[in-house]
C-alpha positions in Angstrom: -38.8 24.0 -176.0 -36.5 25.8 -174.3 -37.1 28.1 -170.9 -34.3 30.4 -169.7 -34.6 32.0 -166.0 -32.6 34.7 -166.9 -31.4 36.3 -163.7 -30.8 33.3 -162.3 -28.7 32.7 -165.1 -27.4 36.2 -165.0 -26.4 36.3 -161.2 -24.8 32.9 -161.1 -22.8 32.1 -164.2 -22.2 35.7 -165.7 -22.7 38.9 -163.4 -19.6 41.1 -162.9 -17.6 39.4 -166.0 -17.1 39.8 -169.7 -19.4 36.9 -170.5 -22.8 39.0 -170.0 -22.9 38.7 -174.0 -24.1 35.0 -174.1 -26.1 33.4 -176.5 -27.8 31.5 -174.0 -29.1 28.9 -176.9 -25.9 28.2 -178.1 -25.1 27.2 -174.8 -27.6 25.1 -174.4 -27.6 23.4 -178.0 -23.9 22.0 -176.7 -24.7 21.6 -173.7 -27.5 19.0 -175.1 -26.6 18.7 -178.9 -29.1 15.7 -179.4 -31.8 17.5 -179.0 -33.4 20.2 -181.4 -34.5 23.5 -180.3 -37.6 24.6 -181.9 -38.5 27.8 -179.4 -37.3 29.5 -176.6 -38.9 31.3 -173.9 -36.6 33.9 -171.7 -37.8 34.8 -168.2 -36.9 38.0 -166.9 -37.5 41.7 -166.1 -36.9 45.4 -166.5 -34.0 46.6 -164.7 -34.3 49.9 -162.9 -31.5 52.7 -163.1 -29.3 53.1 -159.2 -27.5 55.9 -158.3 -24.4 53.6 -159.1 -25.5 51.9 -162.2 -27.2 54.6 -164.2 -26.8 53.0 -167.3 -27.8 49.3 -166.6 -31.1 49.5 -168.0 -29.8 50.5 -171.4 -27.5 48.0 -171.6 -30.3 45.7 -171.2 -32.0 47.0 -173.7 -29.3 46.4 -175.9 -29.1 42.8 -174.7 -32.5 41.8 -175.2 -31.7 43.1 -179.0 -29.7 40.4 -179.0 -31.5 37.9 -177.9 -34.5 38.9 -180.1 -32.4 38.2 -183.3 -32.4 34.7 -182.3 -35.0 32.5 -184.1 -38.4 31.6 -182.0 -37.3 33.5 -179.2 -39.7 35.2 -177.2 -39.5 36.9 -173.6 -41.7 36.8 -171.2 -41.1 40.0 -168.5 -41.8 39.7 -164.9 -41.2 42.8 -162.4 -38.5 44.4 -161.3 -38.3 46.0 -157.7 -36.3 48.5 -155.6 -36.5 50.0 -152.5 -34.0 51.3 -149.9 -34.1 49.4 -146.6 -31.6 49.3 -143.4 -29.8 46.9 -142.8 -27.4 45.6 -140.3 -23.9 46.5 -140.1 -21.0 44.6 -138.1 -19.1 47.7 -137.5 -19.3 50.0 -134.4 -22.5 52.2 -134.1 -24.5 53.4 -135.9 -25.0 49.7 -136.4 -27.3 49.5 -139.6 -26.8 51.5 -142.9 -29.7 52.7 -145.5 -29.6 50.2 -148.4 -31.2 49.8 -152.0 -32.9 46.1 -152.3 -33.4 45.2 -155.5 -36.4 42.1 -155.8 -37.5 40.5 -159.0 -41.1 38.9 -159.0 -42.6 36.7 -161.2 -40.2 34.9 -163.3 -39.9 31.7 -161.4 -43.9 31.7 -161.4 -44.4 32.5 -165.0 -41.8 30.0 -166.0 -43.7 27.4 -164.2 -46.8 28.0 -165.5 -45.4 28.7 -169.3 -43.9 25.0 -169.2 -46.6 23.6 -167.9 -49.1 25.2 -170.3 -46.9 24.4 -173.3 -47.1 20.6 -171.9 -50.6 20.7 -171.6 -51.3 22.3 -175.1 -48.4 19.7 -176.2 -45.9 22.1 -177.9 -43.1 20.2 -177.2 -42.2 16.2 -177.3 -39.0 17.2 -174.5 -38.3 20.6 -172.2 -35.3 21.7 -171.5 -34.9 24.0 -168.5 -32.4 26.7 -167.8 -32.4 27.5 -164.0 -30.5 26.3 -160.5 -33.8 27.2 -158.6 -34.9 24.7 -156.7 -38.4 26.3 -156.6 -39.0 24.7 -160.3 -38.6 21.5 -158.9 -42.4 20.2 -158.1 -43.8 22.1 -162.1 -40.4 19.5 -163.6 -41.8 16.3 -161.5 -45.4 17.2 -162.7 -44.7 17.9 -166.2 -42.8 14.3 -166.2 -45.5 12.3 -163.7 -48.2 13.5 -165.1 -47.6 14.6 -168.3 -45.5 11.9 -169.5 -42.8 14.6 -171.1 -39.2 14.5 -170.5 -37.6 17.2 -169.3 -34.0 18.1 -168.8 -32.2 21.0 -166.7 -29.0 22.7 -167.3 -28.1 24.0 -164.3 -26.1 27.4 -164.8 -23.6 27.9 -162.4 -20.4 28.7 -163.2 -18.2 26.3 -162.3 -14.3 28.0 -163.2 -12.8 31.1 -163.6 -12.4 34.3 -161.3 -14.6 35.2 -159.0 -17.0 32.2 -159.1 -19.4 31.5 -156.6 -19.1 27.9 -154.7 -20.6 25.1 -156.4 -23.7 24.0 -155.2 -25.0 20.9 -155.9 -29.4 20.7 -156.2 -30.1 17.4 -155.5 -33.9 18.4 -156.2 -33.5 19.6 -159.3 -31.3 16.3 -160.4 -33.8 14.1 -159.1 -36.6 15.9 -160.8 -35.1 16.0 -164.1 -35.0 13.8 -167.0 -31.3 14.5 -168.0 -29.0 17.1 -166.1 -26.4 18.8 -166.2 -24.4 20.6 -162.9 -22.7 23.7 -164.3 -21.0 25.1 -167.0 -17.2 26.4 -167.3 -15.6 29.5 -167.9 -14.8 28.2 -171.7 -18.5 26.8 -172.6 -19.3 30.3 -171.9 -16.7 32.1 -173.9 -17.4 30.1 -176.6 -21.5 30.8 -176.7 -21.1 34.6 -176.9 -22.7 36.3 -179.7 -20.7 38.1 -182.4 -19.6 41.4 -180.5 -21.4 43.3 -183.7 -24.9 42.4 -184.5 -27.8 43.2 -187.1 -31.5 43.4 -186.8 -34.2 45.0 -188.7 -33.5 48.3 -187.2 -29.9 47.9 -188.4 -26.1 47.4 -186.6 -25.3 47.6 -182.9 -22.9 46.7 -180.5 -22.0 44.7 -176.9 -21.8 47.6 -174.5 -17.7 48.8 -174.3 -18.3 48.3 -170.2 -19.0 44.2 -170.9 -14.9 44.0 -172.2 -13.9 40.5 -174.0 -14.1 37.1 -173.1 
């Protein structure tokens, strides 16, 4: 079983590029070709329309189409929050600015408690974990300790191309996992995005123009 923390994967491997298209189980599956992936969970939640980003929730929208025409996928929705805040500014006074702060609750948890639940109920003979939060790391250790299940991470970051962030390496994670791997490049991405046309049971769409091409 797989279990994607999808804006964790979102903010560290694909955000602001023309890779937001991914297949995220095609990623995996080469990432970790010997092992076969009978379901998939995807952690995430509804995004809320800003002044400056009216049209991110329907683009969304269309995403999650996407990911829905994969097999035995299904998504598991936390919640989304925003709120405007001040915040502090280096410039001369006034020395804080009003801000929009944008939370999301609840995957990290529900991801925890799916993959444990699954292990309990023993719906899967190995894991696979899609996250670089070190939160996850005590639910891994317990679903290996006590369980008796393997589990294995694939952390997302991206590790090449523009605007990357800096590596980081989780030792915690490592350490917790069965089999790991530290990042994934610029090409493993470009080569896991869906078909930029798709089909589903309510017929053809489309990646949204504003995502561009790998």
């Amino acid at each position: 079983m797989l279990y994607i923390d999808g804006f964790n994967l979102y903010h560290i491997a694909v955000k602001d590029t023309p890779l937001r298209w991914l297949n995220p189980v095609a990623l995996v599956t080469r990432a970790f070709p010997r092992n076969n992936i009978i379901g998939t969970k995807y952690f995430t939640a509804r995004v809320r329309a800003l002044p400056h980003n009216a049209g991110q929730p329907q683009r969304q929208m269309v995403f999650w189409r996407a990911l829905k025409t994969l097999p035995n996928l299904s998504i598991i929705e936390g919640d989304f929050r925003t709120r405007k805040v001040r915040a502090a500014v280096v410039s001369p006074p006034p020395n804080t600015i009003e801000v929009y702060k944008t939370d999301e609750k609840g995957s990290d948890v529900n991801l925890a408690a799916h993959l444990l639940m699954d292990g309990f109920l023993n719906r899967y003979d190995c894991a696979i974990v899609m996250s670089g939060d070190s939160d996850l790391v005590t639910p891994i250790r317990m679903v290996r300790e006590e369980l008796k299940e393997p589990v294995g991470v694939l952390n997302p970051q991206r590790l090449s191309g523009p605007n990357r962030r800096p590596p980081r390496k989780n030792a915690g994670l490592q350490q917790a996992a069965s089999f790991y791997q530290n990042g994934v490049t610029w090409a493993q991405l470009v080569a896991a995005q869906f078909p930029a046309t798709l089909t589903d049971a309510n017929g053809t769409f489309h990646k949204p123009p504003s995502w561009g091409a790998p």
